[in-house]
ROVEXTOR-88181 format. One line per 8 residues: number of its first residue (from 1); their letters; for each residue x, y, z of N, C-alpha, C, O. Coordinates in steps of 0.05 Angstrom, whole numbers, plus 5000, padded with zeros to 4 digits. Example, Ala and Ser with C-alpha at 12.3 -4.5 7.8 and 13.67 -1.06 7.14 Angstrom:
% residues 2
1) as) 5264:4886:5156:5246:4910:5156:5264:4934:5156:5285:4934:5169 ~ 5257:4955:5142:5273:4979:5143:5258:5001:5157:5268:5023:5161;
END
This chain:
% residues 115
1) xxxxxxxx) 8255:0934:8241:8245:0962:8238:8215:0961:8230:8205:0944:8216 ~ 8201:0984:8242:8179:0975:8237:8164:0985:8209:8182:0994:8195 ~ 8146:0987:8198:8132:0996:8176:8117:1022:8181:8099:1024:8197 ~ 8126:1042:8167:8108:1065:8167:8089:1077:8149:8095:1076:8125 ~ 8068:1087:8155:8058:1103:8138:8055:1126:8139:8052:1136:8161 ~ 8055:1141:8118:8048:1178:8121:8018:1183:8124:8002:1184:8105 ~ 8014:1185:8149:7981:1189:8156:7973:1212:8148:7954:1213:8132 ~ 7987:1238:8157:7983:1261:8150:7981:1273:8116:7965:1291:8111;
9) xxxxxxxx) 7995:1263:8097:7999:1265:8071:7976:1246:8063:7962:1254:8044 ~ 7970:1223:8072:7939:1206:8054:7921:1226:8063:7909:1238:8045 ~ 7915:1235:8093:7898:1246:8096:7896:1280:8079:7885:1283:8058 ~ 7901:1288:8085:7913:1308:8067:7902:1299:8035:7878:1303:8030 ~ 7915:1290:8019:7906:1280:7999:7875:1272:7991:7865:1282:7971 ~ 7862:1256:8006:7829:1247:8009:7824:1269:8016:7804:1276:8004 ~ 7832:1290:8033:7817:1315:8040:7813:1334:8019:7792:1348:8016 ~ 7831:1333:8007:7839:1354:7976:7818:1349:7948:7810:1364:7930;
17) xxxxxxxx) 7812:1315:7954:7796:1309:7933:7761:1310:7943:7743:1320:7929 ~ 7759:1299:7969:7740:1308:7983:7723:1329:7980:7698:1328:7978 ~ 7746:1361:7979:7732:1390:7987:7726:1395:7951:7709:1411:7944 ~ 7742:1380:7931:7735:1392:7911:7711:1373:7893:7706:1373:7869 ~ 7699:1357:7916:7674:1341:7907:7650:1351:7921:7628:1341:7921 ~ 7662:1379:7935:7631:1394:7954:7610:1387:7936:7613:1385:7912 ~ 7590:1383:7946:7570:1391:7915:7555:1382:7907:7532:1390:7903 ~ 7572:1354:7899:7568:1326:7883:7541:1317:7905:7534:1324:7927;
25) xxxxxxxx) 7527:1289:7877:7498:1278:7899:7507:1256:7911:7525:1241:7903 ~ 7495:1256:7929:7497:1218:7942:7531:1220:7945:7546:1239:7947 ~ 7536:1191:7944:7560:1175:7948:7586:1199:7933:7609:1199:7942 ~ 7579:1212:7915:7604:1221:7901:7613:1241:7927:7637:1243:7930 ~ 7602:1252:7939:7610:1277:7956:7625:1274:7975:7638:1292:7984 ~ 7625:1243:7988:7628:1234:8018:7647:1205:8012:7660:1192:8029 ~ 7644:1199:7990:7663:1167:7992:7692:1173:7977:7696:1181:7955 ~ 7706:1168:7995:7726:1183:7977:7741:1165:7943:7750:1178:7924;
33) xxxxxxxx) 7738:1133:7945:7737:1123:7915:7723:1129:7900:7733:1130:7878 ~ 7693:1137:7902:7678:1144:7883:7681:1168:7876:7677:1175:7853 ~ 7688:1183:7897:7689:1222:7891:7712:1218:7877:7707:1228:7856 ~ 7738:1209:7875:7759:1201:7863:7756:1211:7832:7764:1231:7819 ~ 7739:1182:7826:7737:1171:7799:7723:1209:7785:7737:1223:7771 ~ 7693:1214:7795:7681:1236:7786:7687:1264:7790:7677:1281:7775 ~ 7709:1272:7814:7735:1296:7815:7751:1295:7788:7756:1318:7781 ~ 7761:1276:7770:7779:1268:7752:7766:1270:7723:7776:1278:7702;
41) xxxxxxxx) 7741:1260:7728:7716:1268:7704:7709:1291:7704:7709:1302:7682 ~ 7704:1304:7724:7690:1333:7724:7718:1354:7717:7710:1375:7707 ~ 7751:1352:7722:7772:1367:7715:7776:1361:7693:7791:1378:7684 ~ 7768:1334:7668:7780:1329:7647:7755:1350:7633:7762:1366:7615 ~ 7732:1348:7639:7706:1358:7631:7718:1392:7627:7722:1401:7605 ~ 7721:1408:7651:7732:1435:7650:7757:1447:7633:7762:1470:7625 ~ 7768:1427:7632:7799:1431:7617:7787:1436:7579:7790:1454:7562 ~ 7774:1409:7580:7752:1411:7549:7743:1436:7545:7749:1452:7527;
49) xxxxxxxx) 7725:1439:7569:7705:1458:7565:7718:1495:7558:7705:1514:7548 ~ 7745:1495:7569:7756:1522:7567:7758:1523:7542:7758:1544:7531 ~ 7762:1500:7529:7776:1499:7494:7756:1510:7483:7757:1532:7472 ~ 7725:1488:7487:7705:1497:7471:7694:1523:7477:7690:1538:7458 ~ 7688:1531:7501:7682:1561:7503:7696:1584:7488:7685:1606:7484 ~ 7717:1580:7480:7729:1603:7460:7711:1603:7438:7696:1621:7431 ~ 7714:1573:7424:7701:1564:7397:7660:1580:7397:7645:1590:7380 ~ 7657:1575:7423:7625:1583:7418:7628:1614:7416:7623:1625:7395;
57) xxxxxxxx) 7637:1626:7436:7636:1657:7437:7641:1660:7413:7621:1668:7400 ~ 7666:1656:7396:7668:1663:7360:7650:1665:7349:7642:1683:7335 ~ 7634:1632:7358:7618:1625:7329:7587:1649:7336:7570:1653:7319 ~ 7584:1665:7367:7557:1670:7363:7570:1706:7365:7553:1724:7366 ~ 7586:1710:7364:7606:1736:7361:7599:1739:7319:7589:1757:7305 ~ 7608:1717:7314:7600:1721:7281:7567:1721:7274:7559:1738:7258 ~ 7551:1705:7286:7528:1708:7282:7513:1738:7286:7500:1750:7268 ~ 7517:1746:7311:7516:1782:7317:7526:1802:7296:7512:1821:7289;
65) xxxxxxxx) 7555:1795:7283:7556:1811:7263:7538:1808:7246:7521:1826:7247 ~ 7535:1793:7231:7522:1785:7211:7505:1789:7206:7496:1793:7184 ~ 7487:1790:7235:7459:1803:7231:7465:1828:7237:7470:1831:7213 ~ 7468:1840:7242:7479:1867:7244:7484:1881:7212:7471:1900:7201 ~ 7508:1864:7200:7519:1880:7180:7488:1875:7156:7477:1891:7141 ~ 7481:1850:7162:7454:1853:7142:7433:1872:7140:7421:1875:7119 ~ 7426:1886:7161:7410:1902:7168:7421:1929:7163:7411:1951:7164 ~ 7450:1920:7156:7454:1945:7145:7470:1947:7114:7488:1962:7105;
73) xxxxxxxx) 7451:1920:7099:7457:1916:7069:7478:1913:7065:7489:1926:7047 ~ 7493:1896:7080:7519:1874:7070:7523:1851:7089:7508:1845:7107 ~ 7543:1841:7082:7538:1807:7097:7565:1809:7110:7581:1827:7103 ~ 7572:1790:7131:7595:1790:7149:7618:1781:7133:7641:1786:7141 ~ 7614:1769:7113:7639:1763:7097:7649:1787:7082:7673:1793:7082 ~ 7627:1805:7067:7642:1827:7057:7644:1851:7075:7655:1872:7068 ~ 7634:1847:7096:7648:1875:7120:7676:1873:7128:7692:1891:7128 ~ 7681:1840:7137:7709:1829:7145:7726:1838:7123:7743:1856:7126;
81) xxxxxxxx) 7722:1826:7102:7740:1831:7078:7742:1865:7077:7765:1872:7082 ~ 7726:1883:7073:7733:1905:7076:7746:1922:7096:7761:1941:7092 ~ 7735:1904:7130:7752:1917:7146:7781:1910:7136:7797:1929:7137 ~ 7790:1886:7125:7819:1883:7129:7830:1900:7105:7853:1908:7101 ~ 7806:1903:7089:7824:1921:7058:7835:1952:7074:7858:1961:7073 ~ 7808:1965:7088:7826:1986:7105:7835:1997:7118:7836:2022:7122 ~ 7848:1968:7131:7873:1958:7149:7859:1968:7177:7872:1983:7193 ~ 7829:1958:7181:7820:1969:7207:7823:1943:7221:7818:1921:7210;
89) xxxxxxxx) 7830:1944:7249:7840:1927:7261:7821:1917:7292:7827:1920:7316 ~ 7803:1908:7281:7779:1915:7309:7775:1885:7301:7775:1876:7278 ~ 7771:1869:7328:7774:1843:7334:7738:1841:7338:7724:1861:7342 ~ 7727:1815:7335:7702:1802:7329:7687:1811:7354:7664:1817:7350 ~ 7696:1813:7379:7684:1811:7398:7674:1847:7405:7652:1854:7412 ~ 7697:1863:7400:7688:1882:7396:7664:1898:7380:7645:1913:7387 ~ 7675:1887:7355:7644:1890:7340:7616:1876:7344:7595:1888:7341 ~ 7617:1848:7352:7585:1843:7362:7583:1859:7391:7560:1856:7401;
97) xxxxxxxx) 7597:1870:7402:7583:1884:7426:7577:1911:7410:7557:1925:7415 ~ 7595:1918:7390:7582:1954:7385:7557:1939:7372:7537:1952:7379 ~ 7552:1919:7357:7518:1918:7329:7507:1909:7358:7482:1910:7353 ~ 7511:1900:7389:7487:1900:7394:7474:1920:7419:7451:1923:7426 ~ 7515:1937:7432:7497:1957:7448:7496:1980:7435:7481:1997:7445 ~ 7508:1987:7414:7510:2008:7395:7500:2010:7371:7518:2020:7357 ~ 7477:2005:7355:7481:1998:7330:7491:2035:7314:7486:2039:7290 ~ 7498:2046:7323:7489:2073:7305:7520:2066:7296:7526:2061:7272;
105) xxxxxxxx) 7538:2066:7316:7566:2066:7314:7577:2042:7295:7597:2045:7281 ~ 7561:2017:7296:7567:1993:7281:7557:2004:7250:7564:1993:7229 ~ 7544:2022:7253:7527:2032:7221:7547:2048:7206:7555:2045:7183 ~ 7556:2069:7228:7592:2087:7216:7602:2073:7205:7607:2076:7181 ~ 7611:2046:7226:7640:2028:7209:7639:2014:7185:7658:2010:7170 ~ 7605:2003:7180:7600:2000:7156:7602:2015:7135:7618:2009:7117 ~ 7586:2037:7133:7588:2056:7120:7619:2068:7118:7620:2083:7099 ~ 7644:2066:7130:7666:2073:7132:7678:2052:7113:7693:2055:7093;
113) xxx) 7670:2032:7122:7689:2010:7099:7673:2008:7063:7685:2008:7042 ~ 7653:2007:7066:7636:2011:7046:7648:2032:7021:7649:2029:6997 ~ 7653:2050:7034:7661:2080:7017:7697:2078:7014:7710:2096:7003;
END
């Protein structure tokens, strides 16, 4: 009996890794061991990268308040603490968009928790 191979499924396969190395310089784009290795680096890279992109948006989501709530004579730790004393429930991202396309409205909620 003779020996077979699945031509259609390898090819297939190198094609798959191929189209998702469009892009790439030199040798990574067109060889398919080398595009291999840097297809596998560049998906471990994105998988990371979704984690840390939450982490940055927070950390510059808090920075926005902060300057915000200072400018309006308190600091981001005692606005938070106040939002939660009364029981206002408005998530970080929301508020650095009102202190920076709204400040009048970010000035209310201060002044709302304040009093």
């Amino acid at each position: 009996m003779s020996r077979t191979n699945n031509h259609v499924a390898s090819r297939e396969r190198r094609r798959k890794v191929l189209k998702l190395a469009k892009g790439y310089w030199g040798a990574r784009s067109n060889v398919y061991t080398i595009a291999k290795n840097h297809v596998e680096k560049g998906l471990l890279h994105a998988y990371r990268d979704r984690k840390t992109k939450k982490r940055i948006f927070r950390r510059l989501w808090i920075v926005r308040i902060n300057a915000a709530a200072r400018i309006n004579g308190t600091t981001y730790s005692r606005l938070i603490d106040a939002l939660n004393k009364k029981g206002v429930e408005i998530n970080r991202k929301i508020l650095a968009s009102l202190a920076v396309e709204n400040p009048k409205a970010f000035t209310d909620i201060v002044t709302f928790t304040t009093n």
